[in-house]
C-alpha positions in Angstrom: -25.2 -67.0 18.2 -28.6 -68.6 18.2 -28.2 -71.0 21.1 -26.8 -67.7 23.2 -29.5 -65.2 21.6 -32.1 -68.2 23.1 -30.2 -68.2 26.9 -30.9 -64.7 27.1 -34.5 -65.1 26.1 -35.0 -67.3 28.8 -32.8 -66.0 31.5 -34.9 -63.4 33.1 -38.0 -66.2 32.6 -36.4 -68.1 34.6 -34.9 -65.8 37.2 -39.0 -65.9 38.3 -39.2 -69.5 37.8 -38.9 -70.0 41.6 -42.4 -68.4 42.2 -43.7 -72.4 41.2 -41.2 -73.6 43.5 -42.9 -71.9 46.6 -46.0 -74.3 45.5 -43.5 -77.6 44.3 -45.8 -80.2 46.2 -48.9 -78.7 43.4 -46.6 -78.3 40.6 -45.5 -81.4 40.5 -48.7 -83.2 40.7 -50.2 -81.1 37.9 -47.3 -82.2 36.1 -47.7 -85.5 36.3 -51.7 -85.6 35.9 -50.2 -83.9 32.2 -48.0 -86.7 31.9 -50.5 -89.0 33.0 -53.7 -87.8 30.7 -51.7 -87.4 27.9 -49.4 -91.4 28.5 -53.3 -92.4 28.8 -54.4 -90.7 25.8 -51.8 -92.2 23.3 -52.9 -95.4 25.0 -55.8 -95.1 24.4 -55.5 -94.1 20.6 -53.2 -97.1 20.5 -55.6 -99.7 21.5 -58.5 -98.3 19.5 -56.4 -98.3 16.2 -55.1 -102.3 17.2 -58.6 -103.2 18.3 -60.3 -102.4 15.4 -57.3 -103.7 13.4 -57.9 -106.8 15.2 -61.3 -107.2 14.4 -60.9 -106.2 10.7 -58.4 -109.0 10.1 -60.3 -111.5 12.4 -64.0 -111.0 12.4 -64.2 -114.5 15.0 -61.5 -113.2 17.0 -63.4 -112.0 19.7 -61.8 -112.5 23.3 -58.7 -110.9 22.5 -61.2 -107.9 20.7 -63.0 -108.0 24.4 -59.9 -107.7 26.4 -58.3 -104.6 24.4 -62.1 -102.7 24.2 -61.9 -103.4 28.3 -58.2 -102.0 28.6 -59.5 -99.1 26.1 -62.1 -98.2 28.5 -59.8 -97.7 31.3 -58.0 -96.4 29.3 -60.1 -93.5 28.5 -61.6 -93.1 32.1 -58.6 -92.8 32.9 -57.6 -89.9 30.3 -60.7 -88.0 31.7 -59.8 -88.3 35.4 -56.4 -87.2 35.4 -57.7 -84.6 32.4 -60.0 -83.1 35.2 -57.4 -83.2 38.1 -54.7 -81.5 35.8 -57.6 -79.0 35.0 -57.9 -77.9 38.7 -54.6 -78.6 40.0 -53.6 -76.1 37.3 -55.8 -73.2 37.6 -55.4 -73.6 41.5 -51.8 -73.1 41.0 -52.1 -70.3 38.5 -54.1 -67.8 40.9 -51.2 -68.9 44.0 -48.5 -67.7 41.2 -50.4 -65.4 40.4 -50.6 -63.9 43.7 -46.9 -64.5 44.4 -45.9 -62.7 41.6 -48.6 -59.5 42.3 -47.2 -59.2 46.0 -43.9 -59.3 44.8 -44.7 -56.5 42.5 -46.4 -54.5 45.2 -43.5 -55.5 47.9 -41.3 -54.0 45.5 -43.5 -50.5 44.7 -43.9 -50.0 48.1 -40.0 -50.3 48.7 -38.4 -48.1 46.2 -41.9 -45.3 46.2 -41.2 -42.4 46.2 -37.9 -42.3 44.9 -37.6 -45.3 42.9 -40.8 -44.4 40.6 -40.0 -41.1 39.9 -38.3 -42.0 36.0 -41.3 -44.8 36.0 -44.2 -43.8 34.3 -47.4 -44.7 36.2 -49.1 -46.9 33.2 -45.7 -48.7 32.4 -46.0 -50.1 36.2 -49.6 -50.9 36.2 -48.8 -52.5 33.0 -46.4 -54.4 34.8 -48.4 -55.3 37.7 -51.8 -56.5 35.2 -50.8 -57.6 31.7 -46.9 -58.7 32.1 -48.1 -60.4 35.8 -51.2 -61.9 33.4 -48.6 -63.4 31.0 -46.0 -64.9 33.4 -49.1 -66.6 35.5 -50.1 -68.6 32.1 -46.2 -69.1 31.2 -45.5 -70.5 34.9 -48.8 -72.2 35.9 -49.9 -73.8 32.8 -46.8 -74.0 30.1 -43.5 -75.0 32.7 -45.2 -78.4 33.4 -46.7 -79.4 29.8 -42.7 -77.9 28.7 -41.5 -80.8 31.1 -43.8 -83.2 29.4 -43.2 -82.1 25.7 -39.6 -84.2 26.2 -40.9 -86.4 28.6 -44.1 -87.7 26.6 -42.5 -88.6 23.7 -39.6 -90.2 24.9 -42.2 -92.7 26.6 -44.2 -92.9 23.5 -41.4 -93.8 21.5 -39.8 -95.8 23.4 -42.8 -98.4 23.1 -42.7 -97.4 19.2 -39.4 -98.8 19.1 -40.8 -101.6 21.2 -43.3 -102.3 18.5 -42.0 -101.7 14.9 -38.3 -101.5 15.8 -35.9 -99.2 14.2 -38.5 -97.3 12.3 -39.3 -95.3 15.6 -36.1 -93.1 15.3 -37.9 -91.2 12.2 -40.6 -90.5 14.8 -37.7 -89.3 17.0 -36.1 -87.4 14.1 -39.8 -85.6 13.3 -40.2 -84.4 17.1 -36.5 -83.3 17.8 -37.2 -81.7 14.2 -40.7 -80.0 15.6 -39.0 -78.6 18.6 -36.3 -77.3 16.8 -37.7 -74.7 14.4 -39.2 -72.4 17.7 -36.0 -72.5 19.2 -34.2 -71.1 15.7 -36.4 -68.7 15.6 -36.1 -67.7 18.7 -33.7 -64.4 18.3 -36.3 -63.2 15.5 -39.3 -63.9 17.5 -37.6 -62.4 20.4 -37.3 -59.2 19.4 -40.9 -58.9 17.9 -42.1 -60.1 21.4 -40.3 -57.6 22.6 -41.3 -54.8 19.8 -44.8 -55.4 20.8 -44.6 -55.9 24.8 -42.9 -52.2 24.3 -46.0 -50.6 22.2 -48.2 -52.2 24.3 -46.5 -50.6 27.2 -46.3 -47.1 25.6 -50.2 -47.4 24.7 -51.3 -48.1 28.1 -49.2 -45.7 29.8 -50.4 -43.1 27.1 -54.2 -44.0 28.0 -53.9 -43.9 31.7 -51.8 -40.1 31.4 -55.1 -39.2 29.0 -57.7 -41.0 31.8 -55.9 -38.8 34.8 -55.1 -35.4 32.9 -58.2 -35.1 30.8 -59.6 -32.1 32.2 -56.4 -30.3 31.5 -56.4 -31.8 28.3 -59.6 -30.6 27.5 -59.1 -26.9 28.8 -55.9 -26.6 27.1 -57.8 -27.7 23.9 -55.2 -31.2 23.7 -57.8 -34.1 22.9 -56.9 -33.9 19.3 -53.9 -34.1 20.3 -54.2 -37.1 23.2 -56.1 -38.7 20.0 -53.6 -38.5 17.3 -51.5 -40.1 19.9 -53.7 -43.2 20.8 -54.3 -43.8 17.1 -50.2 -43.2 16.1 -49.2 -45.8 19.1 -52.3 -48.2 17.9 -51.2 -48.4 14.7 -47.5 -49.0 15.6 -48.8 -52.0 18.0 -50.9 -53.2 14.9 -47.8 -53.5 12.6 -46.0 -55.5 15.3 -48.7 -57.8 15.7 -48.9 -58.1 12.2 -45.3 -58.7 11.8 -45.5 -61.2 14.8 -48.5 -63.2 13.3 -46.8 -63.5 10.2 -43.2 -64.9 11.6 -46.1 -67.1 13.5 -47.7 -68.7 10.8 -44.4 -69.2 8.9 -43.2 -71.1 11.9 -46.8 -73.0 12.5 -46.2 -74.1 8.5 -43.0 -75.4 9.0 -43.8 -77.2 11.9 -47.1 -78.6 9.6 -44.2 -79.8 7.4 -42.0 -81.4 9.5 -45.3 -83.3 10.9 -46.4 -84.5 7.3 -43.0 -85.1 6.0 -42.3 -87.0 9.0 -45.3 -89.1 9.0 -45.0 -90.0 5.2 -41.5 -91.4 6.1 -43.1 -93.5 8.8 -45.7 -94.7 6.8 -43.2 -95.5 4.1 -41.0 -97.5 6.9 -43.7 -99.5 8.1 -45.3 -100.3 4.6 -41.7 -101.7 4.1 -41.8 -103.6 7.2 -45.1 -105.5 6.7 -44.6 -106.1 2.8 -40.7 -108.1 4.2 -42.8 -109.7 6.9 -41.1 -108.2 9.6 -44.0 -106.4 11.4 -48.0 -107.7 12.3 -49.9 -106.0 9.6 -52.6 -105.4 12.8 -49.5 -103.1 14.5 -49.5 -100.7 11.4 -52.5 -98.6 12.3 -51.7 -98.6 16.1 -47.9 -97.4 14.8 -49.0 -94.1 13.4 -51.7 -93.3 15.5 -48.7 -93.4 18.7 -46.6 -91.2 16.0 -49.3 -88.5 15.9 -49.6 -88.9 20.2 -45.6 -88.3 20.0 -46.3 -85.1 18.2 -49.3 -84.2 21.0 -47.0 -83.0 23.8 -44.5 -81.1 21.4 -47.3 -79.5 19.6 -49.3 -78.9 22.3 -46.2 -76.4 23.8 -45.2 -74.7 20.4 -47.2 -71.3 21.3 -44.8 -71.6 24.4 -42.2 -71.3 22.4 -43.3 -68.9 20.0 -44.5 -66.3 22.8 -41.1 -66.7 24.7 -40.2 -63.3 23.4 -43.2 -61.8 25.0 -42.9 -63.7 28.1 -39.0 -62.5 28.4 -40.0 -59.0 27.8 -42.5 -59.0 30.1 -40.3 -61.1 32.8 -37.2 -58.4 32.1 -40.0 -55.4 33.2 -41.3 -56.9 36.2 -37.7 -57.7 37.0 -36.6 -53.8 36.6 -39.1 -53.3 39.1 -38.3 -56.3 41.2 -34.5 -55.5 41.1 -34.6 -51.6 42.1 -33.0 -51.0 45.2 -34.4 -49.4 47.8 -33.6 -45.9 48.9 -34.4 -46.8 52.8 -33.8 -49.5 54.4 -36.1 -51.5 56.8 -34.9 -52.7 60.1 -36.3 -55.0 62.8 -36.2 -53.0 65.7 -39.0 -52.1 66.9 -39.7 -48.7 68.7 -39.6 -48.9 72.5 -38.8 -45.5 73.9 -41.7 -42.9 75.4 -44.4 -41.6 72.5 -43.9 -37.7 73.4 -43.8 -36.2 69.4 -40.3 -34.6 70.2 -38.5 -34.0 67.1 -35.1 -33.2 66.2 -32.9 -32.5 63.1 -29.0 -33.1 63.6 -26.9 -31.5 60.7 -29.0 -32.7 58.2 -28.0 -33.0 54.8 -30.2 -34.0 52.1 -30.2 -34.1 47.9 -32.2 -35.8 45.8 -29.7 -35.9 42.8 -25.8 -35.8 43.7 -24.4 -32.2 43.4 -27.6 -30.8 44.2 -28.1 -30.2 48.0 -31.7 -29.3 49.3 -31.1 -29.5 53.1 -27.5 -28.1 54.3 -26.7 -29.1 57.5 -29.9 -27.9 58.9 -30.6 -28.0 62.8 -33.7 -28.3 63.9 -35.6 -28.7 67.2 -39.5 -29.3 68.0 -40.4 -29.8 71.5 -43.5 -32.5 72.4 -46.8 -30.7 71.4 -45.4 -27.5 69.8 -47.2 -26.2 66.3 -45.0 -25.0 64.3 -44.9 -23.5 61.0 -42.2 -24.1 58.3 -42.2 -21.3 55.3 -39.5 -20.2 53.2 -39.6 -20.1 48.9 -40.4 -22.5 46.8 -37.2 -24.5 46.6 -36.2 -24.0 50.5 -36.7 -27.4 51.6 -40.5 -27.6 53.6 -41.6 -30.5 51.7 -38.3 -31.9 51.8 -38.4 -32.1 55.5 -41.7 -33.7 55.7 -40.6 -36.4 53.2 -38.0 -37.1 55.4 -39.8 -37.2 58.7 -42.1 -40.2 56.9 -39.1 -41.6 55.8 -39.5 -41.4 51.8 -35.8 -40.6 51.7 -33.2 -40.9 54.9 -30.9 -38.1 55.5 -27.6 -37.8 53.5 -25.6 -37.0 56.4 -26.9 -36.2 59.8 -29.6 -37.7 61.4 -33.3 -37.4 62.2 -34.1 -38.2 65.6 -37.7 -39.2 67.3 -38.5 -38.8 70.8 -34.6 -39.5 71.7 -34.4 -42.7 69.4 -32.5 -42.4 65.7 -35.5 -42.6 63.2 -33.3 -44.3 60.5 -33.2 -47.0 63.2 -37.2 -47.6 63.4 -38.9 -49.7 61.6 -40.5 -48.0 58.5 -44.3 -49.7 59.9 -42.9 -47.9 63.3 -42.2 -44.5 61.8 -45.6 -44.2 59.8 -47.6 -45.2 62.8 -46.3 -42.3 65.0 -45.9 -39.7 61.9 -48.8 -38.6 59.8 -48.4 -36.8 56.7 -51.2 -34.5 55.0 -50.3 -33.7 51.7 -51.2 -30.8 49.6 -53.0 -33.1 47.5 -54.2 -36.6 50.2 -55.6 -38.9 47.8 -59.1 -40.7 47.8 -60.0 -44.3 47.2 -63.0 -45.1 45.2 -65.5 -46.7 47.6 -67.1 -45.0 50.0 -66.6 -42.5 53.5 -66.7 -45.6 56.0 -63.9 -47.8 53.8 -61.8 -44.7 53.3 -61.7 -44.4 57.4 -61.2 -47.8 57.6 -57.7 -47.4 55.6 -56.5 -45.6 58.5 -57.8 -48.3 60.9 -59.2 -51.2 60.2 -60.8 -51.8 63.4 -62.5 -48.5 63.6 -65.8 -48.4 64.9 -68.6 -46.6 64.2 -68.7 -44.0 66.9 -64.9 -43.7 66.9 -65.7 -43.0 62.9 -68.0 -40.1 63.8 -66.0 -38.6 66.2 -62.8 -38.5 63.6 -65.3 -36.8 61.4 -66.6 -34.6 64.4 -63.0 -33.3 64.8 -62.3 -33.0 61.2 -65.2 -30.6 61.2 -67.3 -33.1 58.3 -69.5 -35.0 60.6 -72.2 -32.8 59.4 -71.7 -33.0 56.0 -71.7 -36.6 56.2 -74.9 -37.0 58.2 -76.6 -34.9 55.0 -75.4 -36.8 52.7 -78.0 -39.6 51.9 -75.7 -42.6 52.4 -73.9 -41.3 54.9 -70.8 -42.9 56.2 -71.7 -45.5 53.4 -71.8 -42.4 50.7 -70.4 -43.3 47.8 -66.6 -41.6 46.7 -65.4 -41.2 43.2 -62.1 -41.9 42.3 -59.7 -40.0 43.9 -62.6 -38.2 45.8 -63.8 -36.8 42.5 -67.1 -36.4 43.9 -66.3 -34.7 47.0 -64.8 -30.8 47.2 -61.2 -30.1 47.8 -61.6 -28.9 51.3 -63.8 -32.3 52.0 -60.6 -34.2 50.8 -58.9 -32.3 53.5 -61.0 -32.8 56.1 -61.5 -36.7 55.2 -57.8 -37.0 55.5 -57.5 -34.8 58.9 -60.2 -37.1 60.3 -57.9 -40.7 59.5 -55.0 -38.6 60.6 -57.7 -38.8 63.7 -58.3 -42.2 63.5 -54.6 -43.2 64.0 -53.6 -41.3 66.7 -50.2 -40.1 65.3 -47.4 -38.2 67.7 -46.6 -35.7 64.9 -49.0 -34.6 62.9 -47.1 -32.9 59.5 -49.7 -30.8 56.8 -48.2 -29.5 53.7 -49.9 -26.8 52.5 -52.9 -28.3 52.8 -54.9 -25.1 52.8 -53.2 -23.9 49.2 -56.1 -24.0 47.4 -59.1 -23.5 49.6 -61.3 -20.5 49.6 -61.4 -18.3 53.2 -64.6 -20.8 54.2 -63.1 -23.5 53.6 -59.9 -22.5 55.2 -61.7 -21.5 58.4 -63.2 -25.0 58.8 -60.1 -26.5 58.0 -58.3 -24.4 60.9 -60.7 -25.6 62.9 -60.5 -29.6 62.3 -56.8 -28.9 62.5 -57.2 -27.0 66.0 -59.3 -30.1 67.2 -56.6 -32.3 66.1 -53.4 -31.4 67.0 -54.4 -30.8 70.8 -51.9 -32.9 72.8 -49.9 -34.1 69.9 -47.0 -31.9 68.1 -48.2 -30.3 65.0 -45.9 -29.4 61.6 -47.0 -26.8 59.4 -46.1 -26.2 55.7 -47.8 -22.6 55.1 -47.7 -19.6 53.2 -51.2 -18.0 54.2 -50.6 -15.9 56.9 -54.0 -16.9 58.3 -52.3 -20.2 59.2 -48.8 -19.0 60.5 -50.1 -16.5 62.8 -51.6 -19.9 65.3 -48.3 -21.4 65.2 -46.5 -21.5 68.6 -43.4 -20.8 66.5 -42.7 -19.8 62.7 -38.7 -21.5 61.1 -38.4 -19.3 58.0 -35.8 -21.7 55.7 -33.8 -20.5 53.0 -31.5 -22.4 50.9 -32.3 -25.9 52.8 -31.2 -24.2 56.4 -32.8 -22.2 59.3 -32.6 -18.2 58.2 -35.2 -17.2 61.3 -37.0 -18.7 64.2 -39.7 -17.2 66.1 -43.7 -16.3 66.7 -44.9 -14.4 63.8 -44.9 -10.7 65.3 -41.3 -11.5 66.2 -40.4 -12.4 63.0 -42.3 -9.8 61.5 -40.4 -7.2 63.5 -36.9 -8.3 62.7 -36.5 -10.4 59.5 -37.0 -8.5 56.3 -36.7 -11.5 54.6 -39.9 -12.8 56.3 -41.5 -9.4 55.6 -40.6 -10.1 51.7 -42.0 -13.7 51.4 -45.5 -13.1 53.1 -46.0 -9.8 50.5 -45.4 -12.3 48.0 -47.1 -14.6 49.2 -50.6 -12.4 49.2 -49.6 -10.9 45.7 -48.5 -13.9 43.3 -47.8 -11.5 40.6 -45.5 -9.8 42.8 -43.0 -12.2 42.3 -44.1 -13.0 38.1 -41.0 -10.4 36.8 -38.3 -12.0 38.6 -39.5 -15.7 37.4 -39.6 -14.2 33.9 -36.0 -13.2 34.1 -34.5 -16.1 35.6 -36.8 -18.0 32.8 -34.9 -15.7 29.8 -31.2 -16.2 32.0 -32.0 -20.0 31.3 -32.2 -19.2 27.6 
C-alpha cells in the first residue's frame, strides 16, 4: 500500500510538472550546472583528502603533491563557477514557473467566474493563487533538477568508489538507497500531515480575508469577539499540525542521521580491513570516506523534498481543482463582423442556475438600436439574470441571445464585453488612483479623452477639487470615495469604451435624491446614441425610459412607457407602492419566512 499511497502523492505534482517543460532548454542546464558543481565538489574533497594523504606519508614527495593541489584548484574554481551559474539559471527559471503557473491560475478564474467560484471561498483561491503557487515554484524550479541529481550524483560518485577501494563501495550504495528510502516510507504519514496543515492554513487565510472585507459589519453587529475566537481557534489547530509535522520531521531527519553514521562506520570498518590485508593504498583511505560523505550530498541535500511532498501534493491537488473546473461558457474564435447598431433580442430564453430551478422561461425579448429601457419586476423575476447573460457570465439554457443579427453565444467572449457594458449595483474600485482606474477601461486613454469621460459622468468637477486630481489617490475598493462617486467613476469608463449597450443594475439603489440626480444626469450624457438597459425600482428612473418590461416569474408580464403601464397593469401599480414603502412588503416576507419553518 505504501508504494501506491506514494503514486498518489505525487500524481497531481506531477500533472504540473510540464510547466518546467515549457522552459526545458533552462531546466536542463540548471540541472546539469547541479550535477556539475556538486561532481566538482566531491572532486574536490577527493583530491584534498589524497593530497594531504600524500604529503603526510611522503614529506619529499612533492611533484605528485604539486600536480593534485593544481587539479584541486580547478577543481574548486570550478565548483564556484558552475555554483554561481546554477544559482541564476535557477532563480531565472523559478520566477518563468512562477509566472506560468500564476497565469494559469488567473486563465482559469477568469474562465469558470462567475459561476465556477460561487462554492469557492475568496481566501481559499487567493491562497491558491500566492502560497500553494509560492510552494510549487520552489518544488519545480529548484527541487525537480537537484531530485534528478540525488540518483544521478551518487551513482557517479560511486562508481569511482568502486573504482578505488573495490567492493567496499556497495555499503556506500546500500547507505544512500537506505537514505532515500526512509522519506519515501513515510510518505503516506507525512502525506496526510502535509495535507492537515495545507488545509488549516487554507481555512485561516480564508477566515482573515472574510474578517479584512466584512469588518465594518462585524463591528456593528458587535462580531469581533467572535471573528477573534475564530482566528485564535484556527491558529491553534494549524499550530498542532505543525507540531505534529515537525515532530514526524525530526524522527525522519534522525533516522536518516543513523543510516549516515551506521553506514559510514561500516565503511570505515571495510576499508580498515582492506589496508591492514594490503589490498588498498593506505593514502586512498581518507580520499574513500570523504567521496562517501559527497555520495550522501545530493541525497541529503533533497530530503526536505521528500519530506514536504505532502504539502506540495496538497497544494498541487488545489490549484488543480481550480485548473480542472470546467467552464460554464465557451470561447470561440469568431470574431464579430456584422454592423455595431446595440439591437438586442431574446429568443425563448431559458435560463437556471441550478437544474430544476428555472429563472428565465422562455422569455421573448426585443430592444431596438438606441432604445432605454427599463427592466423591473420582484426580487427573484430575473433583471439581473438578464444582464448576466447579455455579458455572457452564463449562456442561455435553451434559446438564444442574439446581437445586432449575429448569435451572441457565437462571439468571442473579448467580442461580447467590448460591445456590452455592465454597471453593477455594486462596480468595484482598484486601489491606485482616478487616472489608472480609467485606464482599466482603456489603456490608451488620453488625458482629454479622460476628462471628457468624467465630464459626462458628471465627476469632472469633483476631480479637478480634489488636490491630486486625476492622479488622486483611491482606496481599496474606492473606500475613500462616496458611493455615488463609485457610480459615476464606473459610468465614465463605461464612457471610455464606447460600448453598444450600455446595461445598469440598480445602480441608483442606494443613493440619496442628490446623488441620484447627478447620476441621471451622467447616465443621460451617456447613453445618447447607444441603447441603454435599465435595472430600476425608483420610479424617478423608470419614468425616462422609452419603454418599461415589467417581468414576473423569469417572463414578460407587461410592456410599455410608464403612464401606460401605470394605467393598465395592477401588477405594475403593486410593485412601485412597494417599492416607495419597503415595509409594505415586511408581513408577507415574515409569513413566507414562518411557511419555511
Amino acid at each position: 500500500m505504501r508504494p501506491n499511497g506514494n503514486a498518489a502523492l505525487l500524481r497531481p505534482v506531477l500533472r504540473l510538472v510540464d510547466v518546467v517543460g515549457e522552459h526545458r532548454g533552462l531546466f536542463v542546464r540548471s540541472t546539469l550546472s547541479i550535477a556539475a558543481f556538486q561532481a566538482f565538489g566531491a572532486l574536490a574533497s577527493g583530491l584534498s583528502a589524497y593530497a594531504a594523504a600524500v604529503l603526510v606519508a611522503d614529506p619529499a614527495g612533492t611533484g605528485l603533491a604539486r600536480l593534485l593541489l593544481i587539479a584541486l584548484a580547478g577543481a574548486v574554481i570550478a565548483h564556484s563557477v558552475f555554483v554561481w551559474a546554477e544559482s541564476w539559471m535557477s532563480h531565472v527559471l523559478a520566477y518563468k514557473v512562477l509566472d506560468a503557473l500564476r497565469l494559469r491560475l488567473h486563465d482559469a478564474i477568469e474562465r469558470i467566474t462567475p459561476g465556477g467560484m460561487k462554492r469557492r471561498r475568496a481566501g481559499e483561491v487567493s491562497g491558491a493563487a500566492m502560497a500553494d503557487i509560492e510552494s510549487l515554484e520552489w518544488f519545480y524550479a529548484h527541487t525537480v533538477g537537484a531530485a534528478i541529481c540525488a540518483i544521478a550524483g551518487p551513482l557517479i560518485v560511486i562508481a569511482a568508489l568502486f573504482a578505488l577501494v573495490g567492493p567496499a563501495a556497495l555499503i556506500a550504495l546500500a547507505g544512500v538507497a537506505a537514505l532515500l528510502a526512509v522519506p519515501w516510507l513515510m510518505g503516506p504519514l507525512q502525506a496526510r500531515q502535509g495535507k492537515a496543515v495545507r488545509d488549516e492554513l487554507a481555512e485561516l487565510k480564508a477566515i482573515a480575508l472574510e474578517g479584512a472585507e466584512g469588518l465594518r459589519e462585524m463591528l456593528s453587529l458587535g462580531l469581533a469577539a467572535h471573528q477573534r475566537r475564530r482566528v485564535l481557534d484556527t491558529t491553534a489547530r494549524v499550530q498542532r499540525r505543525k507540531r505534529a509535522f515537525a515532530l514526524r520531521a525530526g524522527a525522519e531527519s534522525a533516522l536518516a542521521d543513523l543510516v549516515v553514521a551506521a553506514t559510514m562506520i561500516a565503511f570505515v570498518v571495510a576499508l580498515a580491513s582492506a589496508v591492514r590485508a594490503g589490498s588498498l593504498d593506505p593514502a586512498l583511505f581518507p580520499a574513500a570516506v570523504v567521496l562517501l560523505a559527497a555520495a550522501f550530498a545530493p541525497a541529503a541535500g533533497v530530503f526536505p523534498m521528500f519530506q514536504r511532498l505532502g504539502e506540495m501534493s496538497a497544494a498541487a491537488t488545489r490549484v488543480l481543482d481550480v485548473l480542472d473546473a470546467p467552464a460554464l461558457v465557451a470561447d470561440t474564435d469568431k470574431a464579430a463582423t456584422g454592423p455595431r447598431a446595440g439591437a438586442v433580442r431574446f429568443e425563448a430564453v431559458d435560463f437556471a442556475y441550478e437544474p430544476g430551478t428555472p429563472v428565465l422561461k422562455g422569455l421573448d425579448l426585443a430592444i431596438a438600436p438606441g432604445e432605454h429601457v427599463a427592466l423591473v419586476g420582484a426580487s427573484g423575476a430575473g433583471k439581473t439574470t438578464i444582464a448576466h447573460l447579455l455579458i455572457r457570465f452564463w449562456d442561455p439554457v435553451s434559446g438564444r441571445i442574439v446581437l445586432d443579427g449575429e448569435d451572441l453565444a457565437s462571439m468571442r467572449l473579448a467580442d461580447a464585453r467590448e460591445r456590452i457594458a455592465l454597471i453593477p449595483q455594486h462596480p468595484y474600485v482598484f486601489r491606485g488612483t482616478i487616472r489608472s482606474n480609467l485606464l482599466l477601461a482603456d489603456p490608451d486613454a488620453t488625458e482629454p479623452a479622460m476628462w471628457k469621460a468624467l465630464e459626462s459622468a458628471q465627476l469632472a468637477d469633483t476631480v479637478r477639487d480634489w488636490p491630486g486630481g486625476l492622479d488622486e489617490p483611491v482606496g481599496e475598493n474606492g473606500s475613500t470615495v462616496s458611493g455615488g462617486q463609485r457610480q459615476r467613476l464606473a459610468i465614465a469608463q463605461a464612457f471610455l469604451r464606447e460600448p453598444d449597450v450600455l446595461v445598469m443594475d440598480e445602480a441608483a439603489a442606494h443613493l440619496d435624491a442628490v446623488g441620484e440626480q447627478a447620476l441621471a444626469r451622467a447616465v443621460a450624457e451617456v447613453q445618447a446614441g447607444r441603447t441603454t438597459i435599465v435595472i430600476a425600482h425608483r420610479v424617478s428612473t423608470i419614468r425616462h425610459a422609452d419603454r418599461v418590461i415589467l417581468l414576473v416569474d423569469g417572463a414578460v408580464a407587461a410592456e410599455g412607457t410608464h403612464p401606460e403601464l401605470l394605467e393598465r397593469s395592477g401588477e405594475y401599480r403593486s410593485l412601485l407602492a412597494r417599492a416607495a414603502d419597503p415595509g409594505a412588503a415586511a408581513p408577507a416576507v415574515r409569513r413566507t419566512t414562518a411557511e419555511r419553518r
